[in-house]
N, C-alpha and C positions, 0 to 999 in steps of 0.2 A: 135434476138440477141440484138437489140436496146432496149426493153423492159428490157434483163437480165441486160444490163448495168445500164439501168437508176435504176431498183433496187437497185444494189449494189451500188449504191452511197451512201454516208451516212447522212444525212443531220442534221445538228445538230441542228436545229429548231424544228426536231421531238422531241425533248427530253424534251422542255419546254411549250406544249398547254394545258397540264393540270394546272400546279401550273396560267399561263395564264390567262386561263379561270375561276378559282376562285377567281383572286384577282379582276380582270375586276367584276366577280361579286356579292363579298364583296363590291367593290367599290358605283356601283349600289346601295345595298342591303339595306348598312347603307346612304347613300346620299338620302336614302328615309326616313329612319324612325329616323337616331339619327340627333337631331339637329345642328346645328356645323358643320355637317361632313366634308362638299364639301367647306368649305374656306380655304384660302392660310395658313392663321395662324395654321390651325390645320393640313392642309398637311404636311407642316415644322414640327410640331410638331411629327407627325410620323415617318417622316426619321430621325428626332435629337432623337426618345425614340429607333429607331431601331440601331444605330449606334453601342452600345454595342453590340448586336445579330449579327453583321454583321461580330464584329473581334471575335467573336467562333464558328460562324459557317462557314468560310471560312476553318480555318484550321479543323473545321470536317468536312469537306467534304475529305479533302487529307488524314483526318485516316480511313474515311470510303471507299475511294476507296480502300486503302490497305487492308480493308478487316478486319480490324481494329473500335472499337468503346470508347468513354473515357465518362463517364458517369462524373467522377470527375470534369469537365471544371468548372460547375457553384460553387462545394466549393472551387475549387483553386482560379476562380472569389473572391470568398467573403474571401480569405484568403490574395491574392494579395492586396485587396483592403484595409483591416486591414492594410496592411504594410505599402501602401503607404500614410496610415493616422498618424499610428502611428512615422514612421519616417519622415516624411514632417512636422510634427508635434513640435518631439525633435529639428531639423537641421533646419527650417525655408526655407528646399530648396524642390523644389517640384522636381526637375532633383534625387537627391537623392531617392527620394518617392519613383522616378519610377525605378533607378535601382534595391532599394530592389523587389520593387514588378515583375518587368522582371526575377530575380535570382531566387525568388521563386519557381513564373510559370515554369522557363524554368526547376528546381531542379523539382518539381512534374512531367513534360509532361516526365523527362527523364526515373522520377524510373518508371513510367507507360509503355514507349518503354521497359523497361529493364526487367518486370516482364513479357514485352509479348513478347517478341522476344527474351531472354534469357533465361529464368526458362519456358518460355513456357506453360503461364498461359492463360487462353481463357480471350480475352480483357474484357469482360463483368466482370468477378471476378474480373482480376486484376484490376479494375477502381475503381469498387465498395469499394472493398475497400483502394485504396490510397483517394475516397471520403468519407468516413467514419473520416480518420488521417486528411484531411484538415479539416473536419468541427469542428473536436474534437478541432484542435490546436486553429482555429477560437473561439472558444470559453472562449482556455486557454490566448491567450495572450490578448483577447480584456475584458475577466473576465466577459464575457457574458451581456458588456455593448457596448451601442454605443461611439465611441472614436469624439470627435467634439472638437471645436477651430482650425479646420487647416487652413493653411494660406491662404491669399487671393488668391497666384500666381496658387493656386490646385484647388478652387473651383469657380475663373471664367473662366478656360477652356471651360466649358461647356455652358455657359454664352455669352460667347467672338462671335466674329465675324470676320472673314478674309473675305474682300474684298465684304463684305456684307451677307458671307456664313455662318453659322454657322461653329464654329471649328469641332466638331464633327461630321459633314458632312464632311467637308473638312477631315479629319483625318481615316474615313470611305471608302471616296472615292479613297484615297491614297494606303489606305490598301489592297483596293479590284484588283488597277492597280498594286500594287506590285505583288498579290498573281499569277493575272491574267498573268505577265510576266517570274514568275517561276513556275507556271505551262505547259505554252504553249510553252514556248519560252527558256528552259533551261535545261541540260541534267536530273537534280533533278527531273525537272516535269517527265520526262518522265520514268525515275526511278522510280515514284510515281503512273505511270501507271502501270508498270511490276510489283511492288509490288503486286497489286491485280488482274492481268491478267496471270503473267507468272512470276514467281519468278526463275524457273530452268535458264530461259535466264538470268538474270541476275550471278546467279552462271557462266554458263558459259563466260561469259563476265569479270569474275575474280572479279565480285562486290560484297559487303554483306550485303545481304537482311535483315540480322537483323539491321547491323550500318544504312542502310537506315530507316528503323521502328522505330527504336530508334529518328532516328532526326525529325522522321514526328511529333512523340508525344512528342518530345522536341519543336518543332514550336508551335504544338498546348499551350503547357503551356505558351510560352514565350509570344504566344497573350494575354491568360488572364490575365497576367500579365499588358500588354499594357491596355486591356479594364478597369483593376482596377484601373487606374488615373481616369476613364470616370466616373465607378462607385462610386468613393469616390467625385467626383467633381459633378455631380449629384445630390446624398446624401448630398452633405455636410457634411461628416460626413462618419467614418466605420461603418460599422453594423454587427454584427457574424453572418446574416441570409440573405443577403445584394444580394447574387448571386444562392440561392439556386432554382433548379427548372430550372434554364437559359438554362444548357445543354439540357433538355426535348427540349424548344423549338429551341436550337440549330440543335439537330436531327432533329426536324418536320420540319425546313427551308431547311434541305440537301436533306430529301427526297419527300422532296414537290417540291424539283426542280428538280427532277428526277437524282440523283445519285444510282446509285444501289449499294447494299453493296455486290453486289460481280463480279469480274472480271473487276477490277480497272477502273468500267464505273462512270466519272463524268463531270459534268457540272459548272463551276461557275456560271454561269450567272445567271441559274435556281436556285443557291441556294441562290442569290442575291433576285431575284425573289420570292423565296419562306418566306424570313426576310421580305421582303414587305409586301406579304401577312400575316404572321404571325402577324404583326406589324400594319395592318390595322384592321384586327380581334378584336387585345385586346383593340387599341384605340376606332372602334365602339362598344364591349361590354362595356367599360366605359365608354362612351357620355349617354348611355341608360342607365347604372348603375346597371348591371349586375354583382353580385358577382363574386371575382376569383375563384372560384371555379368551375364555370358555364366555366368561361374564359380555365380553365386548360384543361377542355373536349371539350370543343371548339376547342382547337387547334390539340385535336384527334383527333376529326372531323373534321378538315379541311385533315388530312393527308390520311385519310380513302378515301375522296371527290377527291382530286386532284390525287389519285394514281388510283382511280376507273375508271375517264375519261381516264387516259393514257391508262389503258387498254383496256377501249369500243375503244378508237381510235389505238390503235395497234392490234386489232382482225379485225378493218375495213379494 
């Protein structure tokens, strides 16, 4: 009887010894061969390049526990991030920037809940193509140029420093204690779990599993939105190509930290964990000077690597 119990326990440290165990030895890997690696400046450097990845891939992880996938994140990214160039731009106000660019996101994350929990479109379609209409608009309003001159108060965010922190760390870490207190700690999270475990409980509980689905891909946009101050201040500049690609590694951070995309199993921490790794990855394939192209399949292979151990270690 002691034994059934101790099994049934559930320990949620099982969930993250994979994503773990690669970045521990990524970390190893390149502290051997690329130059640079193992110093403070370039540590720093990797939490400040991951902070973007951190605010889309938190909110996918809550569309993927529902069961739910947004492939669009990285052209809403690059479309957010037009706006808050090109209106920070005209206004001189970077507050301004970023409400266009919030409205955007949260307008994209909603019609993507609404094509999949209302017209009942399989999320993969429906993304694909609300990402097709961002990158297209990306294109029209920025005329297929990058937009530059924006103001100083937008592009030393990224620059700046609170209390010796980098802001974008700071702004990263914020994000991550918000997510982590409405997921754990508030009826929504837990909503967000019956979305992809048990949706009928919620019907019966008089709730609507679509208005829920709807808000989850409305969060997820309204992030991008946020990350497109990060990313115009970054850049210095908008770019119409600026964010394309991000959600790929948005996804590989969710399930390198062991979120499963079905039956509303997730983990923050692990997908924190897995933006690290992701994020240690491309900065050692750049210290060694390794094409992105090498970088893209890289970061396949890291997902292939870190989901492999989790199962040698859950068959043991």
């Amino acid at each position: 009887m002691r034994e059934a119990a101790v099994v049934a326990q559930p320990n949620p440290l099982q969930r993250i010894p994979g994503v773990a165990i690669a970045l521990a030895a990524l970390i190893v890997l390149f502290g051997a061969i690329a130059p640079g690696f193992l110093t403070p400046a370039n540590f720093s450097n990797v939490l400040v390049q991951s902070t973007i990845l951190t605010m889309l891939a938190l909110p996918m992880t809550l569309i993927i526990m529902s069961e739910g996938l947004d492939l669009s994140m990285g052209a809403v990214l690059t479309l957010t991030s037009l706006c808050v160039a090109i209106v920070s731009l005209s206004t001189k106000s970077m507050l301004l920037g970023l409400g266009a660019g919030v409205l955007v996101g949260a307008a994209f994350g909603t019609v993507n809940g609404w094509l999949v929990a209302i017209l009942g479109i399989p999320p993969f379609v429906a993304t694909l193509g609300t990402l097709g209409m961002a990158q297209g608009l990306s294109l029209i309003v920025s005329d297929g140029q990058s937009v530059v001159g924006i103001p100083h108060s937008v592009r030393d965010i990224y620059s700046a420093t609170l209390l010796g922190i980098p802001v974008p760390i700071v702004l990263a870490l914020v994000t991550y204690a918000a997510f982590h207190g409405l997921l754990y700690h508030t009826r929504f999270g837990s909503y967000v779990f019956a979305l992809g475990g048990n949706r009928e409980a919620l019907r019966y509980a008089g709730l609507s599993p679509n208005k829920l689905l709807i808000a989850v891909y409305a969060l997820g946009g309204t992030m991008a939105g946020v990350a497109g101050l990060l990313m115009t201040a970054r850049m210095n500049s908008g770019h119409p190509t600026a964010g394309l690609g991000l959600e790929f590694d948005a996804i590989a951070a969710v399930a390198v930290g062991g979120t499963s995309f079905e039956r509303g199993n997730g983990w923050l921490l692990g997908t924190l964990l897995g933006v690290l790794a992701v994020g240690v990855l491309r900065n050692g394939l750049n210290l060694i000077s390794l094409p992105s192209s090498v970088q893209v399949a890289s970061v396949g292979v890291l997902v292939i690597v870190a989901l492999f151990l989790d199962g040698l270690r859950s068959r043991a």
